[in-house]
N, C-alpha and C positions, 0 to 999 in steps of 0.2 A: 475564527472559523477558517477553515482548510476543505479545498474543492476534494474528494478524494476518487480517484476513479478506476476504476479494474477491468482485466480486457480478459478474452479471451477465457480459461479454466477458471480461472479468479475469480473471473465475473459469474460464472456459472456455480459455481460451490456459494458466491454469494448472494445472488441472486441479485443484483442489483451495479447497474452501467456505473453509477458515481454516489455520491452523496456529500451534504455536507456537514463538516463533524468540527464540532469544537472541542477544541484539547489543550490541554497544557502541556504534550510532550516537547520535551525538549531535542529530540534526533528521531529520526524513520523510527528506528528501532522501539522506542518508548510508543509511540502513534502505534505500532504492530502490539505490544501489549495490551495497551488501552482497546482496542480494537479485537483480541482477542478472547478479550474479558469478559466481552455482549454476551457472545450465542456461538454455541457449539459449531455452526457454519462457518463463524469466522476462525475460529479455534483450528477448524479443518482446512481453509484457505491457506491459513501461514504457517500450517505445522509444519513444513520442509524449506525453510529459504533458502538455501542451495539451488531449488529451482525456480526462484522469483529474481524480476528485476526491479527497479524502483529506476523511477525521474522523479527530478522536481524543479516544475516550473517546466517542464519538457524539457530538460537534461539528464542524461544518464548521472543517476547518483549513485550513494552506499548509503547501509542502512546504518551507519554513524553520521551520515551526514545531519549538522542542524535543522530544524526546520522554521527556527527566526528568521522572519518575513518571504515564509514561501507562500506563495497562494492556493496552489495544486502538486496534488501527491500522484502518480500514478502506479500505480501494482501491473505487473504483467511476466508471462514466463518467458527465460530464452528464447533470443529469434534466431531460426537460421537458415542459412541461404544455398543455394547452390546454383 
């Protein structure tokens, strides 16, 4: 089981702050399929990852990274500053 949690637009197209999800993926990317696969919401969430970022475990990651013994995924878009 994997904490999974979405902010911000994410969260809004998904309706929901976190969950938690058991998977077998083996990288971000596999977990974005699996995840894609539910319900048209999610489908529309991750249909452009160009503008998504991913941590895990609250480090910025990539969506190759493995997810062997993370505990939390989080989804969220570019931040920026001024």
């Amino acid at each position: 089981m994997i904490d999974v949690m979405y902010f911000a637009w994410v969260r809004e197209r998904i309706g929901l702050p976190h969950e938690r999800v058991e998977t077998d993926a083996a990288t971000v990317a596999d977990l974005i399929v699996e995840l894609k696969a539910r319900e048209p919401r999610y489908e529309m969430a991750f249909a452009d990852l160009k503008s998504l970022r991913v941590a895990l475990d609250q480090e910025l990651s990539s969506f190759d990274a493995p997810l062997a013994g993370v505990r939390e995924v989080a989804f969220f878009p570019p931040m920026t500053g001024g």
